[in-house]
C-alpha positions as CSV (number, residue, x, y, z in Angstrom):
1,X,130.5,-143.3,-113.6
2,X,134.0,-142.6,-112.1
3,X,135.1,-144.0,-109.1
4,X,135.3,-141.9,-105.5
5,X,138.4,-140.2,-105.6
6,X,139.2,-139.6,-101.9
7,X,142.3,-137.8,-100.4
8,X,144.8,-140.0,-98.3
9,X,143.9,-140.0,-94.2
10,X,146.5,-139.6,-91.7
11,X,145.1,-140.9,-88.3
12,X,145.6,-137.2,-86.8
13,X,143.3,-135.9,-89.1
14,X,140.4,-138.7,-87.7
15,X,141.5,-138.1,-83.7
16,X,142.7,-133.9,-83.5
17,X,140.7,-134.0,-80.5
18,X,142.5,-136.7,-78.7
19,X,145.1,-135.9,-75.8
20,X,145.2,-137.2,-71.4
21,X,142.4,-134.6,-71.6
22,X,140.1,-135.6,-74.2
23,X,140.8,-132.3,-76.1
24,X,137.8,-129.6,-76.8
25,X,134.4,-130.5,-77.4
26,X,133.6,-131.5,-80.7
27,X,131.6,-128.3,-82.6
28,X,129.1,-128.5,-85.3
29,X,130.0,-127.2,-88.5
30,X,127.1,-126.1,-90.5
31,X,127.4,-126.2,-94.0
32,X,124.5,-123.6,-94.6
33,X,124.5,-123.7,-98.9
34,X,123.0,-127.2,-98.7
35,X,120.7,-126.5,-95.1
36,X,122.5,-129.7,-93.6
37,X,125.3,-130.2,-90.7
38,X,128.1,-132.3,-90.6
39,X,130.4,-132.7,-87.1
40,X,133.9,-130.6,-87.5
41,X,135.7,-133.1,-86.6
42,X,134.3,-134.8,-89.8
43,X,137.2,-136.8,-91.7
44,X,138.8,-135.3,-94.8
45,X,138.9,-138.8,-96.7
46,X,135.5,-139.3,-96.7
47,X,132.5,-137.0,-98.8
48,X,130.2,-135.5,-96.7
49,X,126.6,-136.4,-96.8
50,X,125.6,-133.6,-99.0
51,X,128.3,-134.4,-101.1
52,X,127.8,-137.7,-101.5
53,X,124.2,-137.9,-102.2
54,X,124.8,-135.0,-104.8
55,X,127.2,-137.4,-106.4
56,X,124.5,-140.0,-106.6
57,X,122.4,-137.8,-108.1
58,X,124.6,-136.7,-111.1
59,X,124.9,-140.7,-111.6
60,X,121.0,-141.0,-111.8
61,X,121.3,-139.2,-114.7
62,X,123.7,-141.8,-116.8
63,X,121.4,-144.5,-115.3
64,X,119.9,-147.5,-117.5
65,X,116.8,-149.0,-116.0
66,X,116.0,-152.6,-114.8
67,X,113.2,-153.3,-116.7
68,X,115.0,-152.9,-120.2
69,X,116.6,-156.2,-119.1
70,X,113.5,-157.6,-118.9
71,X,112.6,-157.2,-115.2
72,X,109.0,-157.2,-114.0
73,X,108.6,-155.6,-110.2
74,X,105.5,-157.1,-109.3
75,X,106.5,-159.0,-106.6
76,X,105.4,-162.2,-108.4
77,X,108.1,-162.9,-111.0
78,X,111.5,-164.1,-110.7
79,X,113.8,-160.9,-111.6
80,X,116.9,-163.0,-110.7
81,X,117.5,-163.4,-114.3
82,X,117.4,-160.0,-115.6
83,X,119.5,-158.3,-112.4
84,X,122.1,-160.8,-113.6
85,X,121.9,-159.7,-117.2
86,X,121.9,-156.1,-116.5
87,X,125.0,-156.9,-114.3
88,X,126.6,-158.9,-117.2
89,X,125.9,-155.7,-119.6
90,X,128.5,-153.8,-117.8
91,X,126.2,-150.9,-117.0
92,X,127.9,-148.5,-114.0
93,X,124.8,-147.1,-113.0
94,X,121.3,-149.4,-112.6
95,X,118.3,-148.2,-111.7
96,X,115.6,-149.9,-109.6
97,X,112.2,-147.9,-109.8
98,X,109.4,-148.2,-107.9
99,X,108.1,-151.7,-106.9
100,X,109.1,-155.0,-105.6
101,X,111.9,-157.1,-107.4
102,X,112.3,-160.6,-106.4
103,X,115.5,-162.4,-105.9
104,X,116.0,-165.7,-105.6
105,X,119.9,-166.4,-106.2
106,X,123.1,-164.3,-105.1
107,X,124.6,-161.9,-108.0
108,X,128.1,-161.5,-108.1
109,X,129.4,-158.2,-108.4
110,X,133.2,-158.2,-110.1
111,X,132.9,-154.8,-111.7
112,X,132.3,-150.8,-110.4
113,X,128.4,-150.6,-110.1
114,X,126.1,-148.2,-108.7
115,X,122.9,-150.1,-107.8
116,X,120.0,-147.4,-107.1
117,X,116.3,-147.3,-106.0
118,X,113.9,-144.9,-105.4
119,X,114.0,-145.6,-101.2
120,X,111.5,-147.4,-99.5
121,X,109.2,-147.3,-102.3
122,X,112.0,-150.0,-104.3
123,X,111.8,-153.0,-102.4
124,X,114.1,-155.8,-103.6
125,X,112.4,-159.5,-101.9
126,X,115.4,-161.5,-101.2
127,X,114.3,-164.8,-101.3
128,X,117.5,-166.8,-101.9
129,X,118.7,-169.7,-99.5
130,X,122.3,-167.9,-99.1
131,X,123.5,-165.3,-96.5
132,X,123.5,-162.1,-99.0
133,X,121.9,-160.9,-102.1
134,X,125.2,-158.8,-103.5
135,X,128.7,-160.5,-103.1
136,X,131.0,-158.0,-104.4
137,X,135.0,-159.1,-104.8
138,X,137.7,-158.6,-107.5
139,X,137.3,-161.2,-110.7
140,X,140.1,-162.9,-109.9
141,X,139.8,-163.6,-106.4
142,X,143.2,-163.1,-105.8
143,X,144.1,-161.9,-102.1
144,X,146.0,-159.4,-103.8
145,X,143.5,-157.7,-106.0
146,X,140.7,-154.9,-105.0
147,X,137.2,-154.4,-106.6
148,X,136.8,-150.6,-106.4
149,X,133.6,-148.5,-106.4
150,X,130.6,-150.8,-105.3
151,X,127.3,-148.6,-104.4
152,X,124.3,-149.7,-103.4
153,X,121.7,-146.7,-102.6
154,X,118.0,-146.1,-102.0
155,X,116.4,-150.1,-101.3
156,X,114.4,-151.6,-99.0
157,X,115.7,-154.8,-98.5
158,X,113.1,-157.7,-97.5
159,X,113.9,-161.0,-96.1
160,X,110.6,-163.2,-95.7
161,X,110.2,-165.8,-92.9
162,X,111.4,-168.6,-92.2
163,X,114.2,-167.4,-94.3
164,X,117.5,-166.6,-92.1
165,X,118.0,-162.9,-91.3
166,X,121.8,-163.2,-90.3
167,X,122.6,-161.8,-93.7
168,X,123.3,-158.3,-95.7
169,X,122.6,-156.5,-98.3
170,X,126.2,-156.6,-99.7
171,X,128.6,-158.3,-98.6
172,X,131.8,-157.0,-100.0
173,X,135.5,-159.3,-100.1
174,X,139.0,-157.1,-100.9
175,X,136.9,-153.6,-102.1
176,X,137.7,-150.1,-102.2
177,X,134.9,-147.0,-102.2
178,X,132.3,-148.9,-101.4
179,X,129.3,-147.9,-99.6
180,X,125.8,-148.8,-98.8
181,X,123.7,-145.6,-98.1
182,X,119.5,-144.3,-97.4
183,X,118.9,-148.3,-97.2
184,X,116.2,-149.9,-95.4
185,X,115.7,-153.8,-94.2
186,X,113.4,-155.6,-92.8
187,X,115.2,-158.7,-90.8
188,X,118.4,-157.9,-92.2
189,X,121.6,-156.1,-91.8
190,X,123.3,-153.7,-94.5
191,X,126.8,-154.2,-95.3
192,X,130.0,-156.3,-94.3
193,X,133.4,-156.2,-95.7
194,X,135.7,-159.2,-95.5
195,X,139.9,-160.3,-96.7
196,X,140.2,-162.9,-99.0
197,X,143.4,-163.5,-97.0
198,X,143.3,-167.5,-95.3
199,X,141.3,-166.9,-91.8
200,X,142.9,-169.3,-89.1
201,X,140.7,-169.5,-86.4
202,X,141.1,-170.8,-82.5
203,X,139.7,-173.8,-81.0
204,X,136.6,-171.7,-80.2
205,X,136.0,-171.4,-83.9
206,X,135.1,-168.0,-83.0
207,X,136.3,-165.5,-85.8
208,X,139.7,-164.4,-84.0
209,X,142.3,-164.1,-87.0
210,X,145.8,-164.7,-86.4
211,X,146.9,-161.8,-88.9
212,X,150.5,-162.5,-88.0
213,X,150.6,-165.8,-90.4
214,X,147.4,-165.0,-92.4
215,X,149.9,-163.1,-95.1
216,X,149.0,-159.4,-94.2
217,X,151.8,-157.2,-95.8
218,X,153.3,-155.6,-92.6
219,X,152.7,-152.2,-93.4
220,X,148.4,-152.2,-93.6
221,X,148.3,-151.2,-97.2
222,X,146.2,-154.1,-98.1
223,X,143.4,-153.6,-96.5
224,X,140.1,-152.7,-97.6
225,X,139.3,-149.1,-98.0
226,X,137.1,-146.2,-97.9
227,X,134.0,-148.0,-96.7
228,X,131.0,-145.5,-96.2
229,X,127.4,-146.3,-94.7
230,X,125.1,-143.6,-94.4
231,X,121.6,-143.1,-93.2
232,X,120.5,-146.6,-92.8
233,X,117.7,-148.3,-91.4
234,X,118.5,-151.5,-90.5
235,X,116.1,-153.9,-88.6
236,X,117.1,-157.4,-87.7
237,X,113.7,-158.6,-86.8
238,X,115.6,-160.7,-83.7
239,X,118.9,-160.8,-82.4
240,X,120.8,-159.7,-84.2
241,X,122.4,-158.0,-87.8
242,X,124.4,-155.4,-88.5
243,X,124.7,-152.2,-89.7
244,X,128.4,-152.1,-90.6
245,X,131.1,-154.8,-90.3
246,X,134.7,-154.4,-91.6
247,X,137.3,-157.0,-91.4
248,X,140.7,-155.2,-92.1
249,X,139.7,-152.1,-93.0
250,X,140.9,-148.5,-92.9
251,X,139.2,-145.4,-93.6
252,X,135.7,-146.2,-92.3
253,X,132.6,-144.5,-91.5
254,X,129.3,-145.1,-90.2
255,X,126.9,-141.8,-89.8
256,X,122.8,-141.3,-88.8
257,X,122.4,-144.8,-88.9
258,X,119.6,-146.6,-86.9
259,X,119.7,-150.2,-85.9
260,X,116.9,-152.3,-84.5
261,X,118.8,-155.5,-83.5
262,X,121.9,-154.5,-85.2
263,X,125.3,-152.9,-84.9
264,X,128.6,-151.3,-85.8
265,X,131.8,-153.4,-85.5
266,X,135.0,-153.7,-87.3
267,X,137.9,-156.7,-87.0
268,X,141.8,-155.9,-87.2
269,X,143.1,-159.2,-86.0
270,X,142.9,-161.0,-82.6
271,X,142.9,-158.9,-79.7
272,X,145.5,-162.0,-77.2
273,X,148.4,-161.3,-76.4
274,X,149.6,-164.9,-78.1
275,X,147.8,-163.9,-81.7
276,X,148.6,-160.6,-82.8
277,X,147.5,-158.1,-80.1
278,X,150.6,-157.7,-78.7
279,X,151.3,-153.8,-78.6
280,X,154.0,-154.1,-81.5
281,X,152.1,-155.5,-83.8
282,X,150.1,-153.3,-86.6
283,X,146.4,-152.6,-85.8
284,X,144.6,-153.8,-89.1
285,X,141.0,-151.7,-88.7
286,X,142.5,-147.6,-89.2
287,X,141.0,-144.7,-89.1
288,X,137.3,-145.2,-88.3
289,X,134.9,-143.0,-87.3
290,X,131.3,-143.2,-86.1
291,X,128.9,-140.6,-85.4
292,X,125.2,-140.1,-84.9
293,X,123.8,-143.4,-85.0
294,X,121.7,-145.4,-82.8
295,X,121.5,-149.0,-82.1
296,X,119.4,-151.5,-79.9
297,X,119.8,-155.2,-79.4
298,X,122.5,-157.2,-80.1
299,X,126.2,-158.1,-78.3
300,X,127.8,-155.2,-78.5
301,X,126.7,-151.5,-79.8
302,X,129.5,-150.3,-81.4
303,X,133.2,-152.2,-80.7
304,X,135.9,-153.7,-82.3
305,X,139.3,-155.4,-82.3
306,X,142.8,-154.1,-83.0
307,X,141.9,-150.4,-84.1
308,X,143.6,-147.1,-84.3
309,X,142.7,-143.8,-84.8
310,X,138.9,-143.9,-83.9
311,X,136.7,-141.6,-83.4
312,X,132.9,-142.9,-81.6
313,X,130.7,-139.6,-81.0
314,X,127.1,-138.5,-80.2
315,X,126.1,-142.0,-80.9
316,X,122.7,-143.8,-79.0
317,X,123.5,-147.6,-77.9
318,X,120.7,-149.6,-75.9
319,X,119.9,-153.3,-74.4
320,X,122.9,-154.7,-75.3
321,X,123.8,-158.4,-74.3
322,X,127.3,-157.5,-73.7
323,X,128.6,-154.5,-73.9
324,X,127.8,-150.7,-75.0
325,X,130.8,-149.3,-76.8
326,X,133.9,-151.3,-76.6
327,X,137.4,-150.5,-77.7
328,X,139.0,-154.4,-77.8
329,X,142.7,-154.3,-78.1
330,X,142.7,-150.9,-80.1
331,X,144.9,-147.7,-79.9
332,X,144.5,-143.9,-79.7
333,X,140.5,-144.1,-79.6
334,X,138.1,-141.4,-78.5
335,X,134.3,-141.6,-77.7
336,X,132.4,-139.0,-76.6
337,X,129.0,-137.3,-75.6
338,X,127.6,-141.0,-76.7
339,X,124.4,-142.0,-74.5
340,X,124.7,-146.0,-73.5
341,X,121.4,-147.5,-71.5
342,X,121.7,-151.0,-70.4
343,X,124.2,-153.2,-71.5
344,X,124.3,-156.9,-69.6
345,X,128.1,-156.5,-68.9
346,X,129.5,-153.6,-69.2
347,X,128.1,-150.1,-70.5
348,X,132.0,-148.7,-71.4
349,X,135.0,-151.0,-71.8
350,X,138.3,-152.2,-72.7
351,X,139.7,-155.5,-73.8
352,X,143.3,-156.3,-74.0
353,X,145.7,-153.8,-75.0
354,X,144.1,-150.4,-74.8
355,X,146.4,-147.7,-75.8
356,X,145.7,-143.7,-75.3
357,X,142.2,-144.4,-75.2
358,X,139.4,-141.7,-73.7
359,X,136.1,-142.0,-72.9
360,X,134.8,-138.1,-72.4
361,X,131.3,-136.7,-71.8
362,X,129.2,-140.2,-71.8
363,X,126.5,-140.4,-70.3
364,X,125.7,-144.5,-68.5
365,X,122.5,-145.6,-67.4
366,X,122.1,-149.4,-65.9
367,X,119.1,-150.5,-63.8
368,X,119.7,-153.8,-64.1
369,X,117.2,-154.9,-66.1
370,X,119.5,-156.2,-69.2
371,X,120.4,-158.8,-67.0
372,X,117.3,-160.5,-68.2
373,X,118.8,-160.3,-71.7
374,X,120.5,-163.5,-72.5
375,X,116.6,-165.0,-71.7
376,X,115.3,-162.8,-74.4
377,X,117.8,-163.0,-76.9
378,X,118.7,-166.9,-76.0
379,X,122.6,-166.1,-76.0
380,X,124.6,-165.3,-72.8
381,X,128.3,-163.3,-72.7
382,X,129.6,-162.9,-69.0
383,X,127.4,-162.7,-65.9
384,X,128.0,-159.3,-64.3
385,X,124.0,-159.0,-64.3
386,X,123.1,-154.7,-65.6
387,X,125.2,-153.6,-62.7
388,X,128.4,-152.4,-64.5
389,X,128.6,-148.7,-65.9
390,X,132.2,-149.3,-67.0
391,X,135.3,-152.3,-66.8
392,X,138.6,-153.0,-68.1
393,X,138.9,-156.5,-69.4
394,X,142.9,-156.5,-69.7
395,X,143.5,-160.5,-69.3
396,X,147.1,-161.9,-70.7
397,X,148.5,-158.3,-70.5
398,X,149.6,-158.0,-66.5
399,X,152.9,-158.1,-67.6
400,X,153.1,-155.7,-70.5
401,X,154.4,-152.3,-69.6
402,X,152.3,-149.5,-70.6
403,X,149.9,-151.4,-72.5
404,X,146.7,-150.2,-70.5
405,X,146.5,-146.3,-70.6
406,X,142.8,-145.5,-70.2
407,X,141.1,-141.9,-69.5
408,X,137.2,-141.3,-68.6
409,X,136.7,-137.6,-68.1
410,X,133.9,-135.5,-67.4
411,X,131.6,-138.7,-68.2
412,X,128.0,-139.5,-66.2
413,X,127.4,-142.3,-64.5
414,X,124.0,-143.4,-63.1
415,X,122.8,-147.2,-61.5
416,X,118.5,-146.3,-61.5
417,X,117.6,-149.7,-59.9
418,X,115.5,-149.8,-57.3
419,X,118.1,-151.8,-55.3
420,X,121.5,-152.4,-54.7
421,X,124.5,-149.7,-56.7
422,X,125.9,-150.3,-59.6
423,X,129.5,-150.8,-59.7
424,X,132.7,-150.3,-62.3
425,X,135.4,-153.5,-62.8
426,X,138.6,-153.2,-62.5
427,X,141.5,-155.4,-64.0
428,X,145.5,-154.8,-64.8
429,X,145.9,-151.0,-66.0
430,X,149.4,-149.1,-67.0
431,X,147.6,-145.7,-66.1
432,X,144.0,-144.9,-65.5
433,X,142.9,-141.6,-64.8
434,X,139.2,-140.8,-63.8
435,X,138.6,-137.2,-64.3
436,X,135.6,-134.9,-63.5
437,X,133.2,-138.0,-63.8
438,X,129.9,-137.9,-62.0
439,X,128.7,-141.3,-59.8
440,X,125.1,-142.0,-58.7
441,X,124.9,-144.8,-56.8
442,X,127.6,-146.2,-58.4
443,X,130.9,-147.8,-56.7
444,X,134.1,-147.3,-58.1
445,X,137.0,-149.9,-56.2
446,X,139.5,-150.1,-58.7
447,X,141.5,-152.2,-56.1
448,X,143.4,-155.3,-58.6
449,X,146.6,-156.4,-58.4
450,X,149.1,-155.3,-60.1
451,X,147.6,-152.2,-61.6
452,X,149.9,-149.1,-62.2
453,X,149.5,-145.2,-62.1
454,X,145.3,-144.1,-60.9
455,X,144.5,-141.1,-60.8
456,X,141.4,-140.3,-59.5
457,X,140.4,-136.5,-59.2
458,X,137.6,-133.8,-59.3
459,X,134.9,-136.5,-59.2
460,X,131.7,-136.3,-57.8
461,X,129.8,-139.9,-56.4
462,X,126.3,-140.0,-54.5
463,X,124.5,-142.7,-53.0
464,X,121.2,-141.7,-51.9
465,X,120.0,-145.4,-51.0
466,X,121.4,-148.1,-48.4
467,X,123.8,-150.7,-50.0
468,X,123.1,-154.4,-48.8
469,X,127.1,-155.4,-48.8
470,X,129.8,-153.4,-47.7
471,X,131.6,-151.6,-50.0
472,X,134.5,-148.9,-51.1
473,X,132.8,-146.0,-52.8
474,X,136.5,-145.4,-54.3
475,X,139.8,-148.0,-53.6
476,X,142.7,-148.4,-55.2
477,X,145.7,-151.4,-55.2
478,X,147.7,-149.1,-58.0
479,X,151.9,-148.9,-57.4
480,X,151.0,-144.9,-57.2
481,X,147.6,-143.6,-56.4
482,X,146.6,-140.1,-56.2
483,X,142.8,-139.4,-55.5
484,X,142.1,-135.8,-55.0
485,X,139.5,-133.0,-55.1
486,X,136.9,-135.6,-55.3
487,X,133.3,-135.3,-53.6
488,X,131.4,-138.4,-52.1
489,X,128.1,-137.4,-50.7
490,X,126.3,-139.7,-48.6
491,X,122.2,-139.2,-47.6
492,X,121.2,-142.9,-46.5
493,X,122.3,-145.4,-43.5
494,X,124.9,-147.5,-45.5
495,X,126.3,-151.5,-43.7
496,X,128.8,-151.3,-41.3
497,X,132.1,-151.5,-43.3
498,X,131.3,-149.2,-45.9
499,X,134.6,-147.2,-46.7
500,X,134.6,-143.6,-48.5
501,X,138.4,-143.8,-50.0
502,X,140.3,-147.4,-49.5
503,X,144.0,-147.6,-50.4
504,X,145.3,-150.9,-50.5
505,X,149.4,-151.0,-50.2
506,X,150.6,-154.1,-52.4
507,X,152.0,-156.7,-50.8
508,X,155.2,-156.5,-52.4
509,X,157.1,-153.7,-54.1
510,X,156.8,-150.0,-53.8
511,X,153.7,-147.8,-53.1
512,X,153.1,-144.0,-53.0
513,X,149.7,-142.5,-53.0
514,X,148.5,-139.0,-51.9
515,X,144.6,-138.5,-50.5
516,X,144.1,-135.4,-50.4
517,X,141.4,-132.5,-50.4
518,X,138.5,-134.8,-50.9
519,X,134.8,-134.3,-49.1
520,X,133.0,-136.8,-47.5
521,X,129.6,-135.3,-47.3
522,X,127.1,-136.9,-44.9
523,X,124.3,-136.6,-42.7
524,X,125.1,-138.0,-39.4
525,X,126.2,-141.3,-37.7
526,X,125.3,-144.0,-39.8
527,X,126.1,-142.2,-42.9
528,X,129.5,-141.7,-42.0
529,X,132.4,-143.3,-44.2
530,X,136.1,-143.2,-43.3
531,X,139.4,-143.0,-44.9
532,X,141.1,-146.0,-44.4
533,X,144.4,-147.2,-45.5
534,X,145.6,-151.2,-46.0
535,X,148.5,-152.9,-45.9
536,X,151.8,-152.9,-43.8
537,X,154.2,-150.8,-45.3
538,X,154.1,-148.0,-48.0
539,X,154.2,-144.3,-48.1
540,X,150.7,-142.8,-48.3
541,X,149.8,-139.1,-47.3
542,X,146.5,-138.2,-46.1
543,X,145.9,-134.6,-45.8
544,X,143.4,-131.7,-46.0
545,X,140.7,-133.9,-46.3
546,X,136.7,-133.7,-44.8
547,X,135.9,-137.2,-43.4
548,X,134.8,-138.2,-39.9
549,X,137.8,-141.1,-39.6
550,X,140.9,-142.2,-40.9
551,X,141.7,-145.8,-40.4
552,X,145.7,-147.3,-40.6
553,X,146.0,-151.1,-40.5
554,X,149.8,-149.9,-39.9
555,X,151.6,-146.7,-38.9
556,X,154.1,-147.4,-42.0
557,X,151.5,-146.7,-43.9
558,X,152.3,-143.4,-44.3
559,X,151.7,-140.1,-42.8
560,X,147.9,-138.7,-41.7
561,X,147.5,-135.0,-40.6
562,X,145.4,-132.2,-40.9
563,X,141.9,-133.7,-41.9
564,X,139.1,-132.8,-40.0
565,X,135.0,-133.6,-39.9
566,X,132.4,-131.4,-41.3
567,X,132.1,-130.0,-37.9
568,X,135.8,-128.4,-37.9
569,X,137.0,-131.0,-35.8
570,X,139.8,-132.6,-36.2
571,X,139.3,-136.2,-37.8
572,X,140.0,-139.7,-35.9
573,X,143.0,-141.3,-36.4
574,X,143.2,-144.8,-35.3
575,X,143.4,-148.5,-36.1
576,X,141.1,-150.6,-37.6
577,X,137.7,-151.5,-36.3
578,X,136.6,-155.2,-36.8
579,X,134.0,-154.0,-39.0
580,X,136.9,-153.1,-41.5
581,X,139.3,-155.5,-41.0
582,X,139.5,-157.6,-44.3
583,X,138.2,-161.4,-44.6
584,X,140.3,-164.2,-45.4
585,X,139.1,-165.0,-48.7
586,X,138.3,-162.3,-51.3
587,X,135.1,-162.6,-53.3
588,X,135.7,-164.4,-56.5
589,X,136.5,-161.7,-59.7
590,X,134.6,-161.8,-62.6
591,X,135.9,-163.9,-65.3
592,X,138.4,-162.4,-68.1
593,X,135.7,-163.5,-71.1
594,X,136.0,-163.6,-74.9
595,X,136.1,-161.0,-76.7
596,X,132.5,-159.5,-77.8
597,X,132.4,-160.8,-81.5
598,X,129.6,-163.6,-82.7
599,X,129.8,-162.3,-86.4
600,X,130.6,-165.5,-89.0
């Protein structure tokens, strides 16, 4: 069997599509000889589906078969003994046929192999006391050294009560062309990828690597590589497994996956500013992308720390404790058309550094139900409750310009609760532009301190119910603001209060915004939302705008003309009523928590 022999990646070739706005729509490419499909935006490094599974074929053909080393496949007997001496043989390609091997010990996998069943009908019992049946890593276990071409293809993997289910089928330390692919489990996950390189951990003991002194060569080329997962069926049994997890990594793909209490994550170093997140340091997870799967029940659906050049498309996330899809100190990232329902915290989200990344053509349901998570699943990240459709998370970075530069455009965004709105958090941002998004019953105040360049423009936000708490459909605190073009249509009484489009002039330092041609759609009195501008000096301009009212805590605000009501009429201008002027003490933000990662 020879081993994958895959072109080199440049990160362009992952992210063509990726640009302020998000680039054309990613085609289908139909690759009619074989009657299967494959995304155009599929990356040259890896083999297509077709390819790959013709590949496996061809190796069927060279294979030897288990039971000439003795095994039995009833279910009954040990096989533990003959896997290992099949493995010792230095066969490339084993066979599995039909029936149920049992396992009882780890094997250790130091050379190229292709392990290969016959799909669900090969089901390997995995009855050992360790994490993972298959431990794959160079001979040596030098931190230097790479095990290349590890595939495992066709099983259904087993894992009997009481017996943990935290593990996976392979488990792979400093490999190269690797893959797990058309696997099945039963309370289990598929495949995780690991460095042999020292982890240091924090004094949470969570798994936050401190690349910087863990002896990574500074230019990423010892990293794993070429990791492939394909066409899995993966389910946990409980919270929670995974389908794919690499630990500095590049060239890595994940493709028509499902996961049942399981998910897709990768690891390039800690995220803080204090341990290698910093913007100048390498990202050591490169060039991943992730298509077509769909995954349901565990922390986060599909996320990771310190990437670049990834690619997250046409995926299906659900009932998530944390969050939905989660770019965690990572650069020049792109997900899109991906359908997120009900994550506890956030649906969409940043952590940390967050670097040209855009989130296009989403679509984010939140009812509020997943706040009941952390009581099903018995663990608990946050406490924003099901309420938020998307947040930035950018602690320890406030002072770092140009390290937030985020983009959601053209993305849907729906709160389907029977009460209340759902709302989207806010923290330190560069630049953040909001772009042809629709809102139902959602909020969007992005007012924070110390936030940078919004741009908020050609939206659309709806509220068809009455909100308990005032609120500010849109609001800003940003050093330049410009929301235009936006629609914000109002059919229900809403609390005294309630503001259509709040800027906020920061206390201290410059502050330009323009409000302009934006429609505040309502359907009389008590539906009616104002303009309204905060602060004492700046230099906004409110014009051309449909609003009943336009509220100035200060005239050096800036300068208000030509807006008028949906009548024709020319719109209030005036100071602020007590209903609007602002209380003492602001409500308490929502905590800056860990990262999402519980992985070992």
């Amino acid at each position: 069997m020879r081993d994958l022999d895959l072109p080199k990646l440049s990160r362009r070739a992952v992210l063509p599509l990726l640009g302020v706005a998000g680039g054309a729509l990613c085609v289908r490419a139909t690759l009619a000889q074989h009657g299967t499909t494959e995304d155009a935006s599929w990356p040259k490094w890896a083999p297509t589906r077709t390819a790959f599974y013709a590949e496996i074929a061809q190796w069927r053909a060279k294979g030897k078969d288990i039971r000439q080393f003795g095994a039995k496949l009833d279910g009954q007997a040990d096989d533990t003994l003959a896997l290992q001496q099949a493995i010792a043989s230095g066969v490339a390609v084993l066979l599995i046929p039909a029936g149920t091997l049992r396992l009882t010990r780890p094997i250790a996998l130091t050379a190229p192999i292709a392990i290969l069943g016959a799909g669900d009908a090969t089901v390997l019992r995995w009855e050992g006391r360790q994490r993972d049946p298959f431990i794959a890593m160079p001979a040596d276990k030098n931190p230097a050294s790479f095990l290349t071409g590890v595939h495992i293809d066709s099983l259904r993997l087993v894992r009997p009560a009481p017996l943990p289910s935290n593990g996976t089928i392979l488990r792979g330390l400093n490999v190269r062309k690797v893959s797990v692919t058309r696997c099945s489990t039963d309370r289990f996950g598929a495949l995780f990828v690991g460095h042999l390189r020292k982890l240091t951990r924090d004094d949470r003991k969570d798994i936050h690597d401190l690349a910087l002194d863990a002896g990574f060569s500074p230019r990423g080329d010892d990293l794993n590589e070429d990791i492939l997962a394909y066409d899995n069926r993966v389910d946990g049994g409980a919270y929670m497994s995974q389908i794919l997890r690499v630990n500095y990594g590049r060239r890595i793909i994940a493709v028509g996956n499902t996961g049942r209490f399981a998910n897709i994550s990768w690891f390039g170093g800690s995220a803080k500013i204090t341990m290698g997140g910093a913007p100048q340091y390498l990202r050591r997870a490169r060039d991943i992308y992730v298509t077509h799967n769909k995954v349901h029940g565990a922390n986060g659906g599909i996320y990771g720390n310190n990437g670049d050049g990834i690619l997250v498309a046409h995926n299906e996330v659900s009932e998530m404790l944390d969050v939905g899809i989660d770019f965690e100190g990572c650069f020049n990232a792109l997900a899109h058309d991906n359908i997120v329902r009900n994550a506890s915290n956030y649906g969409l989200a940043t952590f940390y550094a967050a670097k040209n990344i855009v989130f296009r053509n989403n679509q984010v349901y939140q009812d509020g139900s997943a706040a009941q998570l952390p009581a099903r699943y018995g663990k608990r990240y946050g406490k924003s409750g099901g309420r938020a459709l998307f947040a930035l998370r950018s602690a320890g970075f406030g002072r770092s310009p140009g390290a937030i530069d985020v983009s959601f455009i053209g993305n849907r965004f729906v709160f389907a609760g029977k009460t209340g709105s759902g709302v989207c958090l806010p923290s330190y941002f560069s630049r953040l532009v909001l772009d042809g998004n629709t809102f139902e019953n959602v909020a969007c105040d992005l007012t924070c301190g110390s936030t940078g360049t919004l741009v908020v423009t050609r939206n659309k936000l709806s509220f068809d119910r009455a909100i308990v708490a005032p609120y500010r459909v849109l609001g800003d605190s940003a050093v330049q603001a410009t929301f235009t073009d936006n629609e914000i249509r109002v059919t229900a009484a809403q609390t005294p209060g309630t503001i259509a489009i709040a800027d906020t002039a920061p206390a201290a330092g410059e502050h330009r915004a323009e409000i302009s041609r934006n429609s505040v759609i309502d359907t009389g009195k008590d539906t009616a939302l104002p303009i309204v501008l905060f602060g004492t000096a700046g230099h906004a301009t409110v014009t051309g705008n449909t609003v009943s009212a336009v509220y100035v805590e200060a005239k050096a605000l800036g300068v208000v003309s030509g807006n008028r009501t949906r009548g024709g009429a020319a719109a209030a201008v005036a100071g602020l009523p007590p209903a609007f002027v602002p209380t003492a003490t602001e409500p308490e933000p929502l905590p800056e928590r860990a990262p999402t990662d519980d992985t070992p």
